[in-house]
Backbone as CSV, one residue per row, in Angstrom:
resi,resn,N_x,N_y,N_z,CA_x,CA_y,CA_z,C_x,C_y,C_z
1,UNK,299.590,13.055,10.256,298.247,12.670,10.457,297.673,13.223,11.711
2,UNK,298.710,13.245,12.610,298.323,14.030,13.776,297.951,14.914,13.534
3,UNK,298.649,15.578,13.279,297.892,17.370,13.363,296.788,17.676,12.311
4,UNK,296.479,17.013,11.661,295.752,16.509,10.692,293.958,16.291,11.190
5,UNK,294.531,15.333,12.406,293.523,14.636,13.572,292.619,15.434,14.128
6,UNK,294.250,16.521,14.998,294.030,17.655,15.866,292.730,18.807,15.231
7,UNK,293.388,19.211,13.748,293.009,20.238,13.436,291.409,19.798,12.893
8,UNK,291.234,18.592,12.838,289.777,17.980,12.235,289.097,17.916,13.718
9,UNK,289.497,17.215,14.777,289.021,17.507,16.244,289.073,19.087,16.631
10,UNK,289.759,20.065,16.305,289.252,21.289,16.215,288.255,21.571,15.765
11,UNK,288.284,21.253,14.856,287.176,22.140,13.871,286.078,21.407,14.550
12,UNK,285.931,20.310,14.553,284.338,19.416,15.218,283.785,20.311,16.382
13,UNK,285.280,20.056,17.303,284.817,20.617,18.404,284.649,22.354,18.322
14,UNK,284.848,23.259,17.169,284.283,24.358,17.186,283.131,24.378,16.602
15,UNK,282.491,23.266,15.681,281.375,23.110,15.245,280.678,22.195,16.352
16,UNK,280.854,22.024,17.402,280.520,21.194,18.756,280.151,22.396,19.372
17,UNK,280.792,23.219,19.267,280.744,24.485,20.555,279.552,25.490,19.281
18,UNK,279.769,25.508,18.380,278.713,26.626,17.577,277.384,25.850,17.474
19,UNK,277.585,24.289,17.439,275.965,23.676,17.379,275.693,23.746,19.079
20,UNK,276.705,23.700,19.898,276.031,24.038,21.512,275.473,25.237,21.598
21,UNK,276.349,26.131,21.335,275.655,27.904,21.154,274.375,27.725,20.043
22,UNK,274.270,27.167,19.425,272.721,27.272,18.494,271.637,26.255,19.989
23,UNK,272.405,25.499,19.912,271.137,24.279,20.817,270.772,25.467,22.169
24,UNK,271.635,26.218,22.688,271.350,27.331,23.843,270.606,28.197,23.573
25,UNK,270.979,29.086,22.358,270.176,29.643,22.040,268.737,29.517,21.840
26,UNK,268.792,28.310,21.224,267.238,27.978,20.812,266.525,27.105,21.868
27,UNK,267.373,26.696,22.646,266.765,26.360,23.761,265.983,27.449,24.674
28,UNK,267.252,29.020,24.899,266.521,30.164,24.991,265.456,30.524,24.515
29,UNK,265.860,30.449,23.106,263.862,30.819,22.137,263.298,29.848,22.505
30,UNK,263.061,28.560,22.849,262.143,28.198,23.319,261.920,28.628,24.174
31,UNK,262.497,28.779,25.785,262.002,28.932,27.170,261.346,30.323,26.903
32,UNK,261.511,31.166,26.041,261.014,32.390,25.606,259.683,31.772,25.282
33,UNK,259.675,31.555,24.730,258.298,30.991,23.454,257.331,30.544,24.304
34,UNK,257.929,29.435,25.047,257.170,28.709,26.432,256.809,29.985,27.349
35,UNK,256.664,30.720,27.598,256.880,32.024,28.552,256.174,32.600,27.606
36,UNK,256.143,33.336,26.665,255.032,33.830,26.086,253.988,33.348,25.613
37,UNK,254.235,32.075,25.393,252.608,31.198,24.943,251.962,31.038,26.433
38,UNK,252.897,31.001,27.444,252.037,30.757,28.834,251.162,32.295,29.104
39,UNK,252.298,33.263,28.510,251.622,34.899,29.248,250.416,35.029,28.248
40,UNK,250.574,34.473,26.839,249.163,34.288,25.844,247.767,33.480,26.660
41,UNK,248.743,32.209,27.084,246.922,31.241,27.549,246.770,32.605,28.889
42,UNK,247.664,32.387,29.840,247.032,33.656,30.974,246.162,34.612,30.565
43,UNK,246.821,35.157,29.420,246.095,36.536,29.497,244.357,36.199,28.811
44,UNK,244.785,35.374,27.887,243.475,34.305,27.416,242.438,34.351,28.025
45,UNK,242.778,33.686,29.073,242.298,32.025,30.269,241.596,33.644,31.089
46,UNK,242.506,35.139,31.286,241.643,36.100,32.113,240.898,36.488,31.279
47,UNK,241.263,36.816,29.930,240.229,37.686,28.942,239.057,36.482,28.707
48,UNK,239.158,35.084,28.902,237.822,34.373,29.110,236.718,34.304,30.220
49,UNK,237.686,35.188,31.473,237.279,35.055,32.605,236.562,36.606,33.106
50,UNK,237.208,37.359,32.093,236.389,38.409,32.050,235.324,39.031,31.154
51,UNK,235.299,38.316,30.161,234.244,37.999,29.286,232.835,37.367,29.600
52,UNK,233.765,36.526,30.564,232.524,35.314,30.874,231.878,36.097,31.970
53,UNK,232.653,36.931,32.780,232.088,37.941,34.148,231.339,39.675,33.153
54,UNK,231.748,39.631,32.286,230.924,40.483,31.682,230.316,40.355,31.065
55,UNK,229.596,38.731,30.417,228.747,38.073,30.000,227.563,37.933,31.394
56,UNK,228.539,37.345,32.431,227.172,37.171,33.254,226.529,38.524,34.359
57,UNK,227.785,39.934,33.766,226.938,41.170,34.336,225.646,41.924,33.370
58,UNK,226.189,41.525,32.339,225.468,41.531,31.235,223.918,40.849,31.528
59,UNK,223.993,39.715,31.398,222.627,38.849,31.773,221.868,39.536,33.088
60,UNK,222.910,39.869,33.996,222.067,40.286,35.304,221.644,41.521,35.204
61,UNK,222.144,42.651,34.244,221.370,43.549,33.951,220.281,43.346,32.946
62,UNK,220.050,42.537,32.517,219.540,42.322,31.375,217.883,41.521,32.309
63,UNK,218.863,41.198,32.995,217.448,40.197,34.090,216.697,41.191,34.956
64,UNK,217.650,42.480,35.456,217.456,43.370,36.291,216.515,43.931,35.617
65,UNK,216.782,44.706,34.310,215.651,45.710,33.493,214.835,44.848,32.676
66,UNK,214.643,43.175,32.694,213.283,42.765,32.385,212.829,42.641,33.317
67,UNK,213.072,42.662,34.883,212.265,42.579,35.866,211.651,43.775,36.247
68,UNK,212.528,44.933,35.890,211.985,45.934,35.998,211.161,46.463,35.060
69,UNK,211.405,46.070,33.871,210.005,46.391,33.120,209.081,45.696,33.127
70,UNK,209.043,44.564,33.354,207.668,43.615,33.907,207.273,44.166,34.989
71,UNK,208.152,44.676,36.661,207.057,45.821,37.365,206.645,46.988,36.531
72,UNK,207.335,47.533,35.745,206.761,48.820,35.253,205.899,48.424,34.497
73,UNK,205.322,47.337,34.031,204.637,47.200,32.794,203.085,46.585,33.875
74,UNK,203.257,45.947,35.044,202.329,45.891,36.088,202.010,46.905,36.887
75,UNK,202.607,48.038,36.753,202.386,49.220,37.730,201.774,49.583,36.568
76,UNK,202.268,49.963,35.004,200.710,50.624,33.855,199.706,49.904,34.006
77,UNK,200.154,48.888,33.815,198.428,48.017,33.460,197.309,48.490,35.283
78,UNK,197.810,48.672,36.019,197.142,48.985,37.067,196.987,50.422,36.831
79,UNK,197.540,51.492,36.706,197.274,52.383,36.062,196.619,52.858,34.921
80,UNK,196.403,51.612,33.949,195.464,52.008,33.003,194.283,51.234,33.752
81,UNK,193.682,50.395,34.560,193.082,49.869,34.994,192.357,50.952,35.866
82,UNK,193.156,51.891,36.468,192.842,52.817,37.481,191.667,53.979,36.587
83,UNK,192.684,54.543,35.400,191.896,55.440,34.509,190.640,54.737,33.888
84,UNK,190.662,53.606,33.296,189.324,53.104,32.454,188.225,53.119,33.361
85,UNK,188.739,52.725,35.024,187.906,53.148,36.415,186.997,54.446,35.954
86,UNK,187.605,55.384,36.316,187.479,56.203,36.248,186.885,57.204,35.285
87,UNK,187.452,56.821,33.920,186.353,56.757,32.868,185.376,56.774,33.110
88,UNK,185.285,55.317,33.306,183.522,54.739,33.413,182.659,55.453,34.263
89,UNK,183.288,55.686,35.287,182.814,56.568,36.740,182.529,57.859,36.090
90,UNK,183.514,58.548,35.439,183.010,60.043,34.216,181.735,59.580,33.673
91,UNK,181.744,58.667,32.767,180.939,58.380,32.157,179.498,58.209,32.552
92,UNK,179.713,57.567,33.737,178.036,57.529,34.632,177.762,58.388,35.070
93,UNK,178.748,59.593,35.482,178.302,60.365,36.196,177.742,61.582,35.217
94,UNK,178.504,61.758,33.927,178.195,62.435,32.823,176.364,62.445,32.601
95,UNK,176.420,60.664,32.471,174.791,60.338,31.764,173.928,60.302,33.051
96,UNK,174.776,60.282,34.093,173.058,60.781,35.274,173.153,62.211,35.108
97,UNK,173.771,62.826,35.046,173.644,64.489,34.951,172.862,64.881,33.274
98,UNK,173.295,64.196,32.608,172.449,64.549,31.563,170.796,63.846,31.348
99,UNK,170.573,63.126,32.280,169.009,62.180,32.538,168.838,63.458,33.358
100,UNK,169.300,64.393,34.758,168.786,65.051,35.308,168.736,66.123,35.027
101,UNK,169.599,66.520,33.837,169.124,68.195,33.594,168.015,67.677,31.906
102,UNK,167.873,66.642,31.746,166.706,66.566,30.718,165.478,66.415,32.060
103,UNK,165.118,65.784,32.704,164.543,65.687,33.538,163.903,67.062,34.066
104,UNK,165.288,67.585,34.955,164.656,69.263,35.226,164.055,69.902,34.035
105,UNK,164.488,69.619,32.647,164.592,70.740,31.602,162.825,70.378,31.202
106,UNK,162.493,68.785,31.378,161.075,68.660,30.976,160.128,69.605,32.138
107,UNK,160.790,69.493,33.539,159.839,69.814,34.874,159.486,71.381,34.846
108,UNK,160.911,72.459,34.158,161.164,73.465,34.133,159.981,74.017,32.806
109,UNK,159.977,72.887,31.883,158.783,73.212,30.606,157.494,73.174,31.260
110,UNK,157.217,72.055,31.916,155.745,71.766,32.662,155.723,73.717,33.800
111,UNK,156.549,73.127,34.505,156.621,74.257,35.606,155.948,75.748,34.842
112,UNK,156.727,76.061,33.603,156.528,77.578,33.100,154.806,77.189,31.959
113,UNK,154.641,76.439,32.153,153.465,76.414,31.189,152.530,76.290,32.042
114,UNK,152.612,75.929,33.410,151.863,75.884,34.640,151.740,77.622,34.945
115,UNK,152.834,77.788,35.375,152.716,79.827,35.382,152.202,80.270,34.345
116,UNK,152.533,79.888,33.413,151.857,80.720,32.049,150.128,80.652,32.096
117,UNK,149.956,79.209,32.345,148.625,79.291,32.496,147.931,80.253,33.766
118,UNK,148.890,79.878,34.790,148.221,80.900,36.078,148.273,82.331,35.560
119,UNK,149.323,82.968,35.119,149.175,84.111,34.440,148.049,84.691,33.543
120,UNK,148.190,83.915,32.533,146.547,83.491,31.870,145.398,83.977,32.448
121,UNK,145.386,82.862,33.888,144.087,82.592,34.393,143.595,84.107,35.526
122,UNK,145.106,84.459,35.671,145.010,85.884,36.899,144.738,86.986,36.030
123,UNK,145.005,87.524,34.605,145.220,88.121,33.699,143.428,88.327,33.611
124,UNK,142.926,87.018,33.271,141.589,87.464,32.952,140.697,87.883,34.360
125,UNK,141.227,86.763,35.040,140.638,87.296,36.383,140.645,89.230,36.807
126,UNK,141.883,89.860,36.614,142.298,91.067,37.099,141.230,91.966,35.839
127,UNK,141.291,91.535,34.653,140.564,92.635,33.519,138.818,92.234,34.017
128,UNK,138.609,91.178,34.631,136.998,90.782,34.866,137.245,91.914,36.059
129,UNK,138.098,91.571,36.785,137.669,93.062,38.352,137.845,93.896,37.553
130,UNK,138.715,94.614,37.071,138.890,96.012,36.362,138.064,96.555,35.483
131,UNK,136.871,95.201,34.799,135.691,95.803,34.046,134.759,96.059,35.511
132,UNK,134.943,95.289,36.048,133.612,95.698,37.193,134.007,96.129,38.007
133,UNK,135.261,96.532,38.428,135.597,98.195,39.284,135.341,99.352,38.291
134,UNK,135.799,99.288,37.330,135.306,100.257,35.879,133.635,100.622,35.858
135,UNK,132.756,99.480,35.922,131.729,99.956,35.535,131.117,100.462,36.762
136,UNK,131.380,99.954,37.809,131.237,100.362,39.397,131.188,101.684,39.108
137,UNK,132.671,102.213,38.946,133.053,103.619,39.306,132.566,104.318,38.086
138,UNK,131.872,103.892,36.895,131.172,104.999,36.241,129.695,105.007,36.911
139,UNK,129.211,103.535,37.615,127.878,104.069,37.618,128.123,104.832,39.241
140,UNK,128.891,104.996,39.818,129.100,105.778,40.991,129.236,107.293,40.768
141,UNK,130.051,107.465,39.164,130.183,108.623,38.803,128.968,109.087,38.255
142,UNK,128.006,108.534,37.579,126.773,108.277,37.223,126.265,109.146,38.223
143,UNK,126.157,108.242,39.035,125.073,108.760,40.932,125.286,110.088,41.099
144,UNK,127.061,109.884,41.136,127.198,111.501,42.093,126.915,112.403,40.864
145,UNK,127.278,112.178,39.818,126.752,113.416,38.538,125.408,114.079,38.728
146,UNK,124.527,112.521,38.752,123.031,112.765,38.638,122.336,113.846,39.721
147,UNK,123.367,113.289,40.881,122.832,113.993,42.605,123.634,115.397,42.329
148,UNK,124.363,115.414,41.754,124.815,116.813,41.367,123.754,117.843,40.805
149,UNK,124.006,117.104,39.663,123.244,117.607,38.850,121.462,118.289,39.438
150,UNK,121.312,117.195,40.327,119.594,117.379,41.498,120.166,118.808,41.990
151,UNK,121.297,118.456,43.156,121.843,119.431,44.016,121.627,120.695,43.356
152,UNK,122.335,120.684,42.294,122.631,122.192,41.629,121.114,122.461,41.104
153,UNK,120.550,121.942,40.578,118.828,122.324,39.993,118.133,122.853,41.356
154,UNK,118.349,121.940,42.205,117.553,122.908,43.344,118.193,123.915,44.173
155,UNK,119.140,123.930,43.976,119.522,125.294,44.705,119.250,126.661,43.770
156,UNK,119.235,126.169,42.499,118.768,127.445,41.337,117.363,127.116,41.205
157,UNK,116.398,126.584,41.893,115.243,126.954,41.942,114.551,127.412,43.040
């Protein structure tokens, strides 16, 4: 029965020593397991922490170029504010220049119909002298013909 005992307390105790080597082992896979689920939340817990820091670089560029397009969008509107200026300023200055060259263009009509008439009026004036320098100088030619004409009769008589 003894050895019987022995060889049954053997065997336990090699199934004592193979369930210790399993309980080690897996005690190993755990402390493993524990150790990689920790290097999982770490790497996690940073990839949340860098998410969340490239979430909020994100926003600050995002805040940066709506602030900057709200100045750029206040620097156009002052710029279109500047041109419609300016426009308008074309625009007035366009329609006084066109009131003053209609203006000249009526003064320039009066003006030449004013000469035209003086022309007119010098025109007849110059043909009234030129009939009566004309008739002048025939009845002058008249005279001296006539006194010629005396002259020469009495010297042939």
């Amino acid at each position: 029965r003894l050895p019987r005992a022995e060889a049954a307390l053997q065997e336990m105790q090699g199934e004592r020593d193979v369930c210790l080597e399993d309980k080690r082992k897996s005690d190993e896979a755990q402390q493993s397991l524990v150790r990689s689920l920790e290097l999982i939340q770490q790497q996690h817990e940073q990839s949340d922490v860098s998410s969340r820091q490239e979430k909020q670089e994100q926003e600050a560029q995002f805040m940066r170029e709506r602030n900057f397009s709200s100045q750029q969008i206040v620097e156009l509107q002052g710029e279109v504010t500047t041109c419609r200026d300016a426009t308008t300023r074309v625009q007035t200055l366009l329609e006084e220049a066109r009131q003053r060259g209609e203006e000249e263009k009526r003064a320039s009509v009066v003006a030449l119909e004013k000469l035209r008439n003086e022309a007119a009026l010098a025109k007849q004036h110059w043909m009234v002298e030129a009939a009566k320098a004309k008739e002048h100088t025939k009845r002058e030619h008249d005279k001296l013909h006539a006194n010629l004409v005396d002259s020469t009769k009495s010297l042939l008589e």
